[in-house]
C-alpha positions as CSV (number, residue, x, y, z in Angstrom):
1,X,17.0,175.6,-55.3
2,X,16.8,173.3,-57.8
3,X,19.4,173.1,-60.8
4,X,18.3,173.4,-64.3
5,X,18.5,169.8,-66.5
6,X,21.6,169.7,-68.3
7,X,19.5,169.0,-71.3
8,X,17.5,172.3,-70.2
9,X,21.2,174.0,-70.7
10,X,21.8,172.1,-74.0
11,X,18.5,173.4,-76.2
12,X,18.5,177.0,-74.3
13,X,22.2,177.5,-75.8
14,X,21.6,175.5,-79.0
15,X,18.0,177.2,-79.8
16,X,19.2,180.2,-82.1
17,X,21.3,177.6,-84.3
18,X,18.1,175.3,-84.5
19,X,16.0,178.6,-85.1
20,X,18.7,179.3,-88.0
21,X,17.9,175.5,-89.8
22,X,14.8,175.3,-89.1
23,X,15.0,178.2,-91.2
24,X,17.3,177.0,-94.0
25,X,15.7,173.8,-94.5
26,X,12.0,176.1,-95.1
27,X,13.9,178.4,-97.6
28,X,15.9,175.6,-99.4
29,X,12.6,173.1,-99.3
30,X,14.6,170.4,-97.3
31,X,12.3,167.7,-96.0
32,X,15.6,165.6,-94.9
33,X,16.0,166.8,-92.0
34,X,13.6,164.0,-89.5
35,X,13.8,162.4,-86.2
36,X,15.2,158.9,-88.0
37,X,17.7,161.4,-90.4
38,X,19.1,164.4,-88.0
39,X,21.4,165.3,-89.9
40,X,23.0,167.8,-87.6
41,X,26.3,167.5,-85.3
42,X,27.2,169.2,-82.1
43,X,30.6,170.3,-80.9
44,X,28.3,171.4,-77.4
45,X,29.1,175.4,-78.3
46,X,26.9,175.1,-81.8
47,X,24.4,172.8,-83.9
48,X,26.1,172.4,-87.3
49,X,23.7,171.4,-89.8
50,X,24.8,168.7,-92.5
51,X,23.8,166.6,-95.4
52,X,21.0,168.9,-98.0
53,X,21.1,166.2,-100.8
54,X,17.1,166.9,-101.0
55,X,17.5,171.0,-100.5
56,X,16.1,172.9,-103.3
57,X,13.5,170.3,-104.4
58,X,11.4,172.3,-105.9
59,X,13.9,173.0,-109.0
60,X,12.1,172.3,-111.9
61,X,14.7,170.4,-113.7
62,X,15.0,168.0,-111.4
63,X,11.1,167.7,-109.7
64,X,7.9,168.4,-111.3
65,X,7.4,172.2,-111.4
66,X,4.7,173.6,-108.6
67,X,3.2,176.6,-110.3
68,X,3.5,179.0,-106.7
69,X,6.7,177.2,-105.1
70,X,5.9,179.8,-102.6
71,X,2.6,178.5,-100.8
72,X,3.0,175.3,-98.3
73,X,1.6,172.5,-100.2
74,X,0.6,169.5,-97.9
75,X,3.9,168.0,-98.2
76,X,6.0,171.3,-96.9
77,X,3.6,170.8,-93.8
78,X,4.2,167.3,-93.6
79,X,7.9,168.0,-93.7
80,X,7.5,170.6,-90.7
81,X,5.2,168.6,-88.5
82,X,8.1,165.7,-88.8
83,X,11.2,167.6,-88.7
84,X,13.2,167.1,-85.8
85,X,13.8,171.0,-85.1
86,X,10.5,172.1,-84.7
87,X,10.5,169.7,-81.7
88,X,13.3,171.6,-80.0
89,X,12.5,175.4,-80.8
């Protein structure tokens, strides 16, 4: 019998935390999460996500308005086909 990949191990005990900010960064509009920019860490038990300086960058005040902030425009599918946690989940 053949023993699973310790990486196997890794991303089946790490998958509901990745599900979680895969999550987070959708609701909070967070494109800065990429595989050049992680920004996650690891203490091998949980994925701890960090850094959301572009979260919430839809906020009118600070970006140009979108009139249905709502609907995936073609830069919120940009920002999920590069993510680095869609890769994983």
């Amino acid at each position: 019998m053949q023993q699973p990949d310790q990486r196997d191990e890794l991303r089946r005990s790490h998958i509901i935390d990745a599900q979680r900010i895969f999550l987070f960064d959708l609701m909070t509009v967070n494109p800065d999460r990429t595989p050049k920019k992680v920004n996650m860490l690891s203490d091998n038990k949980h994925i701890y996500a960090i850094d959301h300086e572009l979260a919430f960058s839809s906020i009118p005040f600070m970006f140009p308005r979108r009139s249905k902030s709502w609907k995936m425009n073609a830069g919120d599918v940009n920002m999920v086909k590069n993510g680095i946690i869609l890769t994983i989940i």
